[in-house]
C-alpha positions as CSV (number, residue, x, y, z in Angstrom):
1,X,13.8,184.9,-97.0
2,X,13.0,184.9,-100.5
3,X,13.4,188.4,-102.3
4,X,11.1,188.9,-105.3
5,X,11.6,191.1,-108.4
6,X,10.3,194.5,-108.2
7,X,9.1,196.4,-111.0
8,X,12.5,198.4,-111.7
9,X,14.5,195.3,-111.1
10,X,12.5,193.6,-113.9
11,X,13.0,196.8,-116.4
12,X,16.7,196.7,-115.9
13,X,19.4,194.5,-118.4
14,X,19.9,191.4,-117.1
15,X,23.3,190.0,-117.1
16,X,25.1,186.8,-117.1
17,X,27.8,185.6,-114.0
18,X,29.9,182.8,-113.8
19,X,28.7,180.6,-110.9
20,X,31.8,177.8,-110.0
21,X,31.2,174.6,-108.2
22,X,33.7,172.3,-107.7
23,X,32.4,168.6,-108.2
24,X,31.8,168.4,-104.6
25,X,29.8,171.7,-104.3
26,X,27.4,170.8,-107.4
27,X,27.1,167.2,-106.2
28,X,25.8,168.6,-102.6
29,X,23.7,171.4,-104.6
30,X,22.3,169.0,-106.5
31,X,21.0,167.2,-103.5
32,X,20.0,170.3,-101.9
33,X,16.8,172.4,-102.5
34,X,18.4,173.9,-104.7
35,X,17.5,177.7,-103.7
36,X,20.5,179.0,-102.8
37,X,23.7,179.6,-104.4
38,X,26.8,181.1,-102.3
39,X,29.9,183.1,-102.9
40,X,33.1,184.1,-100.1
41,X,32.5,187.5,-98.7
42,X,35.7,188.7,-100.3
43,X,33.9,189.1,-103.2
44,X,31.1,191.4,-101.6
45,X,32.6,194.5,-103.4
46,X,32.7,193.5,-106.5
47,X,28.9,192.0,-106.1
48,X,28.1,195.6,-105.2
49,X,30.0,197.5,-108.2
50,X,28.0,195.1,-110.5
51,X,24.6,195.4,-108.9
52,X,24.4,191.8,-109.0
53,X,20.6,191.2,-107.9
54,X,17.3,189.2,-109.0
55,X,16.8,188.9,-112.5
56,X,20.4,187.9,-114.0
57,X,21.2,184.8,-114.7
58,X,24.7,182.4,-113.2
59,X,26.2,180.4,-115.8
60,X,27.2,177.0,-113.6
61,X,30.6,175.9,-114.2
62,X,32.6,173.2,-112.6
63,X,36.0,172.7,-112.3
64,X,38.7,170.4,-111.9
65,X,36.4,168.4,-114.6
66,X,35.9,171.8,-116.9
67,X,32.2,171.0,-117.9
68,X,29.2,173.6,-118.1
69,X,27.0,172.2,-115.6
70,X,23.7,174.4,-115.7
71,X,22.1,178.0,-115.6
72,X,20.4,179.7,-112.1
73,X,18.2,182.5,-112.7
74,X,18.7,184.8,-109.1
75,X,16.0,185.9,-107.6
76,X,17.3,188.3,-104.7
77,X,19.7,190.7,-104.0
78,X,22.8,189.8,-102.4
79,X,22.4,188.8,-98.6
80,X,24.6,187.4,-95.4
81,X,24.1,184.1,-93.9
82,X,26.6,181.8,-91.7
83,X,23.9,179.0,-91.2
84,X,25.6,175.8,-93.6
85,X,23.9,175.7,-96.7
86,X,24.7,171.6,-97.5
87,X,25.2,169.8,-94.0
88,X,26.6,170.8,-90.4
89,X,30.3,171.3,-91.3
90,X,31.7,174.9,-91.8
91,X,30.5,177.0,-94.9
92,X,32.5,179.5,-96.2
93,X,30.2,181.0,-99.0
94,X,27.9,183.0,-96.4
95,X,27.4,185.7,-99.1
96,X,24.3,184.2,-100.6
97,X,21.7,184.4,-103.5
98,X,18.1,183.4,-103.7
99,X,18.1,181.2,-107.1
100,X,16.0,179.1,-109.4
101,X,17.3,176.3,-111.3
102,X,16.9,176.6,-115.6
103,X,18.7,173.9,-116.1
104,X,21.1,172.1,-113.9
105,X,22.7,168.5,-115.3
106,X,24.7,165.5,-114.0
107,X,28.4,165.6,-114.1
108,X,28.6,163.2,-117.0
109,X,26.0,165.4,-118.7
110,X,27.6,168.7,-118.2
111,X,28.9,170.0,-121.4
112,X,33.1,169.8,-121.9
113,X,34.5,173.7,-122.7
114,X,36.5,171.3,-124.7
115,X,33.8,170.0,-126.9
116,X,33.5,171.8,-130.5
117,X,30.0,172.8,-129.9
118,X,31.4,174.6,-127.2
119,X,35.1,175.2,-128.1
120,X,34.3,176.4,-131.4
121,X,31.6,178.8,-130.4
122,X,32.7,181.0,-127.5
123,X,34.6,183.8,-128.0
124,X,37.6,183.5,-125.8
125,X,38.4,179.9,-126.9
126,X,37.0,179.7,-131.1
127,X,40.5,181.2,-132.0
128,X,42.6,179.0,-129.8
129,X,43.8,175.3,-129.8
130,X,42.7,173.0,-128.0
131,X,45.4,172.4,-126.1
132,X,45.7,176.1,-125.1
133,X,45.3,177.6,-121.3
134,X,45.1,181.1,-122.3
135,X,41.1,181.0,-121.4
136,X,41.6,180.2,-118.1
137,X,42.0,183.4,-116.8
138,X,37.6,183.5,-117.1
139,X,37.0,180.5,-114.8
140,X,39.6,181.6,-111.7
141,X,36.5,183.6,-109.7
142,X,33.3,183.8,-109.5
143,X,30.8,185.7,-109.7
144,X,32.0,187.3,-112.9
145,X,30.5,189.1,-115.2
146,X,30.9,187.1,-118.7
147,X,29.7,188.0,-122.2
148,X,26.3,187.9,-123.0
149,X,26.4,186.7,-126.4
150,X,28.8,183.8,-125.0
151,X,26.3,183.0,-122.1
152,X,23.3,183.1,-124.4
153,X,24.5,180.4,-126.5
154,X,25.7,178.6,-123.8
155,X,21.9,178.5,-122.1
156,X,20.9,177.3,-125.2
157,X,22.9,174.3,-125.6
158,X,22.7,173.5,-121.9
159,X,18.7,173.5,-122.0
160,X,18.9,171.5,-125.1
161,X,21.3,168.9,-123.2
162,X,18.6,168.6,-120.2
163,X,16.5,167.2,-122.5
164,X,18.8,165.0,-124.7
165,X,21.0,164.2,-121.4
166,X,24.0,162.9,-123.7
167,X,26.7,161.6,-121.7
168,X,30.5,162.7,-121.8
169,X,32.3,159.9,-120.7
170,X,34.8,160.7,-117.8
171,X,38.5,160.4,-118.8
172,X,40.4,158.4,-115.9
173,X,42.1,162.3,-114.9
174,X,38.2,163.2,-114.1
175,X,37.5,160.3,-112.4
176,X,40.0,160.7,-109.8
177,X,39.4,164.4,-109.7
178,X,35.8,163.2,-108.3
179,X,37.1,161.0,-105.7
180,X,39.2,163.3,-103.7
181,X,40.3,161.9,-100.6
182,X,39.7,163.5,-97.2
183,X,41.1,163.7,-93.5
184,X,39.0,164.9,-90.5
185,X,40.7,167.6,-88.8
186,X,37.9,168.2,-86.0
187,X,34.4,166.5,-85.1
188,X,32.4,168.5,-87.6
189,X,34.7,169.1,-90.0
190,X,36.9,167.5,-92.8
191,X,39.0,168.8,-95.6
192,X,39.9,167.9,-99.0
193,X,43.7,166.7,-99.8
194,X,45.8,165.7,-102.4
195,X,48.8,163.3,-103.1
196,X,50.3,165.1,-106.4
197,X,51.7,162.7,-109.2
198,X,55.6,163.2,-109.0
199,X,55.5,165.0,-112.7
200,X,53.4,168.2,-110.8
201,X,57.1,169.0,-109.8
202,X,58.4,169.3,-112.9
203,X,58.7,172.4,-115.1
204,X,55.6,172.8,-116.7
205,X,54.9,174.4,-120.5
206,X,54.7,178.0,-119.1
207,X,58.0,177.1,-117.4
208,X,59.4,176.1,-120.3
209,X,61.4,179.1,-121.6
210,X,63.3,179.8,-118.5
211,X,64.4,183.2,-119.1
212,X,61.4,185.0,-120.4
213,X,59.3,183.3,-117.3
214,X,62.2,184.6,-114.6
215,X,61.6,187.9,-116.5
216,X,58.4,188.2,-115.8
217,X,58.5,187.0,-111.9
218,X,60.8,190.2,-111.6
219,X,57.9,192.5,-113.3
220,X,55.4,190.4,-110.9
221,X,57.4,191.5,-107.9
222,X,58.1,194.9,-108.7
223,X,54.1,195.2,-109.9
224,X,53.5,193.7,-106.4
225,X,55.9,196.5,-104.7
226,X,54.3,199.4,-106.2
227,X,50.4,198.4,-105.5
228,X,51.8,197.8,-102.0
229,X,53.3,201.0,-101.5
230,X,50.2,202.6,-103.6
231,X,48.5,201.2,-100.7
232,X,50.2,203.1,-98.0
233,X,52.8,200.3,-96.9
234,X,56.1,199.8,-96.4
235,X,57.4,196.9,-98.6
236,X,60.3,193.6,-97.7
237,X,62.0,192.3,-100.8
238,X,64.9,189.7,-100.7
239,X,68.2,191.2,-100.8
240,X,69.1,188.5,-103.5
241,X,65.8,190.2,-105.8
242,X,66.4,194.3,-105.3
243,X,68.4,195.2,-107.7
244,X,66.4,193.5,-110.8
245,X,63.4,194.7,-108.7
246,X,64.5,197.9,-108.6
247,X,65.2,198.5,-112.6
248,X,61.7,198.5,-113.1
249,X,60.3,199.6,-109.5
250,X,61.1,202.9,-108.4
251,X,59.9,203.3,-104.6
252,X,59.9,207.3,-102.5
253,X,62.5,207.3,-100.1
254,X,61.2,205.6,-97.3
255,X,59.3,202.9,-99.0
256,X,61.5,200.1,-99.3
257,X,63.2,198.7,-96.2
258,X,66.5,197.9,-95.3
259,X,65.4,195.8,-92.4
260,X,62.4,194.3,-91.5
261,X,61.0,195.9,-87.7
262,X,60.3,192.5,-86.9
263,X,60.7,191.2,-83.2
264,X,61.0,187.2,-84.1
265,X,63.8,184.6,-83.4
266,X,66.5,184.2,-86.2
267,X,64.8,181.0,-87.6
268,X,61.9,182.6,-88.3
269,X,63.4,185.7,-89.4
270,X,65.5,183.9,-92.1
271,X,62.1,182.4,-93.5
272,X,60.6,185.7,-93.3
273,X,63.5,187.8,-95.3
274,X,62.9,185.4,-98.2
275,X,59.8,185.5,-99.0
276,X,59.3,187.6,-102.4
277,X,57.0,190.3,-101.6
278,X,55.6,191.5,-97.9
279,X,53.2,194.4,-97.1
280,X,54.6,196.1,-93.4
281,X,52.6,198.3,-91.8
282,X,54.6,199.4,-88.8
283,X,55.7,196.4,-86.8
284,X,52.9,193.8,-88.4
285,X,53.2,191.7,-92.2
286,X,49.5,192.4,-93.7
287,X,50.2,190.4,-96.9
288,X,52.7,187.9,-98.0
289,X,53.6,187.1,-101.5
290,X,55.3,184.2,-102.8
291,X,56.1,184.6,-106.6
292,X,56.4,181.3,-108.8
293,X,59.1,181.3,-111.7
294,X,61.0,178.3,-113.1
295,X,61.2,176.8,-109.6
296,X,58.9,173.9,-107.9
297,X,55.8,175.4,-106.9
298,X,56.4,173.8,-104.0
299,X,59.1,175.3,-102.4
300,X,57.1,178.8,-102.4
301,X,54.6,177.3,-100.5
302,X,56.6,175.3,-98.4
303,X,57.9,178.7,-97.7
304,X,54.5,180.4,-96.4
305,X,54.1,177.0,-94.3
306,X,57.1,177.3,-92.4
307,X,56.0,180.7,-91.7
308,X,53.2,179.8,-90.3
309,X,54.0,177.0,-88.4
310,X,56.9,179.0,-86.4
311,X,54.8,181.6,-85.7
312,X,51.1,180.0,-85.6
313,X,48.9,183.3,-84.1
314,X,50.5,185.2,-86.7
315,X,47.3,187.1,-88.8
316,X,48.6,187.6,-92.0
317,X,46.8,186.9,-95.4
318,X,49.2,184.7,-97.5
319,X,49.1,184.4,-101.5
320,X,50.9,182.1,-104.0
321,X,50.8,183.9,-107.3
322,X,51.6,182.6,-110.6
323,X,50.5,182.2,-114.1
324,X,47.2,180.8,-114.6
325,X,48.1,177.7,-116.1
326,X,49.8,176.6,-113.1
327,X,46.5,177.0,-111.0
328,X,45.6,173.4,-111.0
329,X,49.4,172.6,-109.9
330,X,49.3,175.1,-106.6
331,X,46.2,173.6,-105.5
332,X,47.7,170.1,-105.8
333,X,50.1,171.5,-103.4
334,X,48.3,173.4,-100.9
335,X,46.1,170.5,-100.0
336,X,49.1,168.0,-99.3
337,X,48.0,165.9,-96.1
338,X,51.2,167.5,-94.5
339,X,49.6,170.8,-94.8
340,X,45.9,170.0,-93.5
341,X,46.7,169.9,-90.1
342,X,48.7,173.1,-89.2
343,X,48.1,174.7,-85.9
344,X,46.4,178.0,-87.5
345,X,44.2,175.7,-89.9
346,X,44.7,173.5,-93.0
347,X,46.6,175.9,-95.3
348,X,44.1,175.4,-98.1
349,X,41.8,177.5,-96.2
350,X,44.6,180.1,-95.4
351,X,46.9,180.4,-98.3
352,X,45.1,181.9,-102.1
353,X,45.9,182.0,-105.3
354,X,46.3,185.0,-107.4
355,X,47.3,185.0,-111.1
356,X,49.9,187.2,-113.0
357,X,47.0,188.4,-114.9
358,X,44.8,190.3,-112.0
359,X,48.3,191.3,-110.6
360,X,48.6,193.3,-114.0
361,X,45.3,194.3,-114.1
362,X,44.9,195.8,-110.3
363,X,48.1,198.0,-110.9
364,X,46.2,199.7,-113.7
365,X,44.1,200.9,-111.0
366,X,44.5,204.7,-110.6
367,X,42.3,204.6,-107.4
368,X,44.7,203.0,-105.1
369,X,45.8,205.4,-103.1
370,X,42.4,206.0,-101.7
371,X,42.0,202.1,-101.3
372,X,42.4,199.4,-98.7
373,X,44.1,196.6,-99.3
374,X,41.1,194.2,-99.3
375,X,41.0,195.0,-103.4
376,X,43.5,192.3,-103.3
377,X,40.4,189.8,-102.1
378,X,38.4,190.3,-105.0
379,X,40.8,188.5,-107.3
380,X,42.1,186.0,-105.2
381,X,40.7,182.3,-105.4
382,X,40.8,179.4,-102.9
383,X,41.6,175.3,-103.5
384,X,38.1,173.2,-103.5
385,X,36.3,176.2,-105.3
């Protein structure tokens, strides 16, 4: 059903959202009526807060390849649909928008946030180099609200480009990044995975200066702690972590525990007690946190996998947080072939990332004592978005 924009709708400011598509997603879009965009249900409160209905506009952005793809004008308020939106396999973006197409290009005609006509003209990247991540932190979730001044200038160009269709040529990185090789885990449905290049392992830049990142996995913990508690749970911590934990964290009494009220063998327990950061509400993990420092990403993760393959009915929402910059590298990970065929579900579609930044910015919350602990969804983001 196709909502159309009532007189109050049409007096009200329009805003601008980021819309991300992966390159599969805006490929199967593009072949598509092109009607309907989609989001994850997680992100159905902050849809809400904003008011996000017809009349504002989704700036199209597409990652892995980090091109400006097209804008969508919506034309409805937010609705619920499970029907697939692109084929017969499973959908996961059920929380939907009507939409029109303004302008929506090619791949090799979308517009590189690298390029200088972009680069140079938006305001969270003109002051940076270009070999800088510190922007990313805009493109991890969508929809999200995004300056207007940026997006206006960015509708521009992009309209301009429909018509002079000038082609960025693909480096050999993109390229393979639109060839992603997939497994069929059931008759309807297949999943993306990934073979990382050996360097992914490696420290990385933001790795670089060891101490200052280890620092800061400590703050991330203890940040993690107190939202948890905040929350009304009782929080696990390594015994190896509590005391740095604990210079900055101060938990009541009874917060903190000693032991986890766990009934599991000892091989599972001894994954469980090391995993950074667990939310406990009596006898049941809610959330599990794996922090990444100077260590492989992988062993984090490898972490949350054991976990899950031990105990496959467990229900717990699992998260791999870390700096932004290393976004790219824990999705590399998470959709290893070893990891697509797990009892509970390929753990791309299980395990999220969250980076330092929203961790920071959800403990300035002063509501949280009168929240739930699905605030934690609205900043989380999954592989293959």
């Amino acid at each position: 059903m196709i909502y159309y924009l009532s007189k109050e709708e049409m007096q009200r400011d329009m805003n601008y959202y980021l819309d991300l598509f992966s390159p599969e997603t805006a490929g199967a879009f593009s072949k598509s009526d092109m009607t309907t965009s989609g989001f994850r249900e997680s992100r159905i409160t902050y849809i809400k807060n904003r008011g996000i209905g017809s009349g504002d506009k989704f700036i199209c952005y597409c990652t892995r390849i980090q091109r400006f793809i097209g804008v969508l004008k919506v034309l409805s308020d937010p609705f619920f649909d499970d029907k697939p939106i692109f084929s017969e396999t499973d959908d996961p973006f059920t929380l939907r928008f009507k939409v029109e197409p303004i302008v929506l290009l090619p791949l090799e005609n979308g517009i590189p946030i690298h390029d200088d006509n972009v680069w140079l003209n938006l305001s969270f990247t003109k002051d940076l180099p270009k070999g800088s991540t510190r922007w990313t932190f805009m493109v991890f979730s969508s929809p999200t609200l995004w300056p207007k001044q940026d997006c206006e200038y960015l509708e521009k160009i992009l309209v301009e480009q429909s018509t002079l269709l000038k082609i960025y040529p693909l480096s050999e990185s993109d390229k393979k990044k639109l060839k992603p090789s997939r497994i069929r885990i059931s008759n309807k449905k297949e999943i993306v995975v990934s073979v990382p290049d050996e360097e992914i392992l490696k420290p990385t830049e933001v790795e670089a200066d060891a101490p200052k990142e280890q620092r800061e996995s400590i703050i991330i913990q203890s940040l993690l702690s107190g939202i948890g508690e905040k929350l009304g749970f009782k929080i696990w911590i390594p015994r190896s972590d509590r005391n740095r934990v604990l210079d900055i964290w101060k938990p009541n009494s009874d917060s903190l525990l000693e032991e986890l009220p766990l009934v599991f063998d000892e091989v599972t327990l001894k994954t469980i007690r090391n995993i950074d950061v667990l939310w406990i509400k009596r006898r049941s993990i809610i959330r599990a946190f794996e922090v990444e420092d100077t260590t492989s990403i992988y062993s984090g993760i490898l972490r949350m996998a054991d976990l899950l393959s031990l105990q496959p009915m467990l229900d717990i929402k699992i998260h791999i947080v870390a700096p932004i910059a290393r976004r790219d590298a824990v999705f590399e990970q998470i959709t290893r072939p070893v990891f697509a065929v797990m009892e509970r579900g390929p753990l791309a579609e299980i395990c999220t990332f969250i980076p330092y930044d929203s961790i920071y910015e959800l403990a300035k919350e002063k509501r949280l004592e009168y929240m739930s602990d699905n605030i934690v969804d609205t900043y989380i983001q999954q592989a293959n978005e």
